[in-house]
N, C-alpha and C positions, 0 to 999 in steps of 0.2 A: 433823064429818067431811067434809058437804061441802064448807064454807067451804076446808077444807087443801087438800082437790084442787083447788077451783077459783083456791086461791093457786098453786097449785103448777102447775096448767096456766097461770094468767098468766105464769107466770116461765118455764116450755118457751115459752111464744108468743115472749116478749118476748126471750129466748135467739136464738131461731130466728128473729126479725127483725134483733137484731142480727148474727147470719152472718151472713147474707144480705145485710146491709148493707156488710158489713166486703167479704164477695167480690165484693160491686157497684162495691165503692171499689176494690180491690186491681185488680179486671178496668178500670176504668176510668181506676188508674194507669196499667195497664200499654201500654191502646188509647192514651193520650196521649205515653206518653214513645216508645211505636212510631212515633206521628205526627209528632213532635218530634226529642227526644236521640235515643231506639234507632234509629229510623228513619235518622237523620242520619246519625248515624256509621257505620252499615254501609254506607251510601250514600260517605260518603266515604272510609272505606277499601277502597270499591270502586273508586271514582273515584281515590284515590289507587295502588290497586294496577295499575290499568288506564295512568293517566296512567303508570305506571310502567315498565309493558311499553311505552306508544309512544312515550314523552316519556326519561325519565330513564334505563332501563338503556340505552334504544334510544342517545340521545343519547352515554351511556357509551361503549356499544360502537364507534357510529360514532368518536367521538373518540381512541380505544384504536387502532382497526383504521386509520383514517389515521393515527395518529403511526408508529402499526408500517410501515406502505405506505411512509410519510412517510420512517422511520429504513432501511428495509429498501433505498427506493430512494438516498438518500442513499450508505449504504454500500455500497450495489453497485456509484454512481457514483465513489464512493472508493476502491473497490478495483480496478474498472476503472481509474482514473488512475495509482492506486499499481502494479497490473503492468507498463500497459503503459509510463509513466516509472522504474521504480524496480526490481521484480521481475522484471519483462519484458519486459525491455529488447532486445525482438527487433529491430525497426527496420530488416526488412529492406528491402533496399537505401539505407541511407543510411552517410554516409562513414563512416569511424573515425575519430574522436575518439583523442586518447591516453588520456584516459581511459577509453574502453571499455576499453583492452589493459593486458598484461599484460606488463610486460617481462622478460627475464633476460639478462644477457650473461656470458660464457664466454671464455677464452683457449683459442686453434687455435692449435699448433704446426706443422702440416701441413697442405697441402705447404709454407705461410711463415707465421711469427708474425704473428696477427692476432686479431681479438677479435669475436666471434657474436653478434650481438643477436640473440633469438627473441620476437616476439611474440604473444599469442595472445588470442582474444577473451575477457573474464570470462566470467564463467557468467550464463545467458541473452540473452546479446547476441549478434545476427549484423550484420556490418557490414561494408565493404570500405574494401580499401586503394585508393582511386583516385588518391591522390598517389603516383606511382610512387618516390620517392625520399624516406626521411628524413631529418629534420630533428636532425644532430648536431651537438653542440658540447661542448667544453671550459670550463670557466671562463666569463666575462663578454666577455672583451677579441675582436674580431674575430679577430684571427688564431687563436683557438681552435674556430673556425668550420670543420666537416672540409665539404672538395669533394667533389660528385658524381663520378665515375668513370666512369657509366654502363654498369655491368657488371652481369647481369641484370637482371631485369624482366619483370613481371607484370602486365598493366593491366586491369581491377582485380584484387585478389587477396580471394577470398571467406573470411572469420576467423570460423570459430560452431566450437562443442563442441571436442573436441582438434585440429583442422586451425592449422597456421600457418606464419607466415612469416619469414623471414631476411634480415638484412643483415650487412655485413660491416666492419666497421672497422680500418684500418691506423692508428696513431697518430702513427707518424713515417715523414717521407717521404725525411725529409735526413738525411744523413753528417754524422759529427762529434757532440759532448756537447751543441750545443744542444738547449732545449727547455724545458719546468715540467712537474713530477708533476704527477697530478690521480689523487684516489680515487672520482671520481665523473663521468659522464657526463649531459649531458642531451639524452634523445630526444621529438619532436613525431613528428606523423604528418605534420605542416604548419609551414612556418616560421611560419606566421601563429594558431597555436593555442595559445589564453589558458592552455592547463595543460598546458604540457611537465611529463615526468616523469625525476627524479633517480635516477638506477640508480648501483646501488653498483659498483664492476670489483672483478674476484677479485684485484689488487694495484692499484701505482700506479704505470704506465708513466709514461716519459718523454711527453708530447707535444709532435711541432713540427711541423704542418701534416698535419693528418691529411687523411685522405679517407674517402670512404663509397660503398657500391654503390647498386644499387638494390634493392626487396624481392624477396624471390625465393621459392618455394615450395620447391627446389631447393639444398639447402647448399654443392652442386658449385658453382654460378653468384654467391656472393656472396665470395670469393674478392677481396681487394683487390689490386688491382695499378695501378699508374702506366700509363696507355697513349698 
C-alpha cells in the first residue's frame, strides 16, 4: 500500500515538474519572441504606421493638394485667358475689328434708293469705331471700290450690348445701263483689316461707282448723296 502511494506521489511530482516546465518554456517563448519577432513587429507597424502619418499619406496629401493648387491655378489661368480673348471679349477701348461686328444691310427707298449697313458689337465685346469711314467695295476690280462722301460722322462711335451704328451705300452714281450686278458686298472697319466680311444685299443691284458715308449713330445722317 505504501509502495502504490509512494508511486503515485512520484508520478504527481514528476507531473507537476513537468508543468512547470512546460510553463517555464511556454513563458520563456513568449519573453523571447517579445524581445525578438513580437517585439519587432509591433515596433514596425508602429514605425510603419507613424512613418505613414508623416512620411507616406503626408507626402500623398501634399502631392494631391499641389496638383489640385497646381490644376486649379492652371485652369483659372485658362479661363482667365479664354474670357478675356474668346468669352470676354470686352476690350474696352480698343478699335473694332470687323470681326468683332456684326453686319446686316437693308434696302431704304426713302427719301432715295439706297442701301443701310448696320453694325453692331457681338456679344460680350465693347469696341469703337475710331475709323470714321468704312471700308466698301464691290467685286475685286478697283472701280468697285465705293468713295467716301463724308456725310455723317462720329469720332469714335462707342459698339457694346444693342447700341449701333450706320452707314449708307448708294450703288450707282451714273445715268445710263452701265454697271455689274453684284449679290454680295464686302465691308472692313479699315481698308487695311485682314478679315473684311462678305454681307449678302436683300437683291442684286446694278453697281457703277458707288459711294459711302461715314458711320453714324443717326440713320438721318447716313443718307448717300453726291456733294
Amino acid at each position: 500500500m505504501r509502495s502504490r502511494l509512494a508511486a503515485r506521489s512520484t508520478r504527481l511530482v514528476l507531473a507537476a515538474a513537468a508543468v512547470t516546465a512546460l510553463a517555464g518554456t511556454t513563458a520563456c517563448g513568449t519573453a523571447d519572441a517579445t524581445e525578438t519577432g513580437a517585439s519587432a513587429v509591433p515596433s514596425a507597424a508602429s514605425s510603419s504606421a507613424e512613418g505613414g502619418k508623416s512620411e507616406a499619406p503626408s507626402d500623398g496629401r501634399a502631392t494631391v493638394g499641389n496638383s489640385l493648387s497646381a490644376n486649379s491655378s492652371t485652369s483659372g489661368g485658362t479661363g482667365d485667358k479664354g474670357e478675356s480673348s474668346n468669352g470676354d471679349k470686352s476690350g474696352y477701348g480698343q478699335s473694332c475689328g470687323t470681326d468683332d461686328l456684326d453686319f446686316t444691310v437693308t434696302w431704304e427707298a426713302q427719301p432715295i434708293s439706297y442701301y443701310l449697313v448696320t453694325a453692331k458689337a457681338k456679344s460680350g465685346i465693347t469696341c469703337y469705331l475710331d475709323v470714321n469711314t468704312p471700308s466698301v467695295s464691290f467685286g475685286s476690280r478697283a472701280d468697285g471700290v465705293a468713295s467716301p462722301v463724308g456725310q455723317g460722322g462720329e469720332d469714335p462711335i462707342k459698339l457694346s450690348g444693342s447700341s449701333v451704328a450706320y452707314a449708307g451705300i448708294n450703288v450707282k452714281t451714273t445715268e445710263g445701263e452701265g454697271g455689274t450686278q453684284f449679290e454680295f458686298v464686302t465691308i472692313a472697319t479699315s481698308e487695311d483689316d485682314p478679315n473684311p466680311a462678305e454681307v449678302e444685299l436683300p437683291d442684286a443691284p446694278t453697281v457703277d461707282k458707288p459711294i459711302v458715308t461715314n458711320w453714324s449713330t443717326k440713320r438721318n445722317e447716313v443718307i448717300p448723296r453726291i456733294i
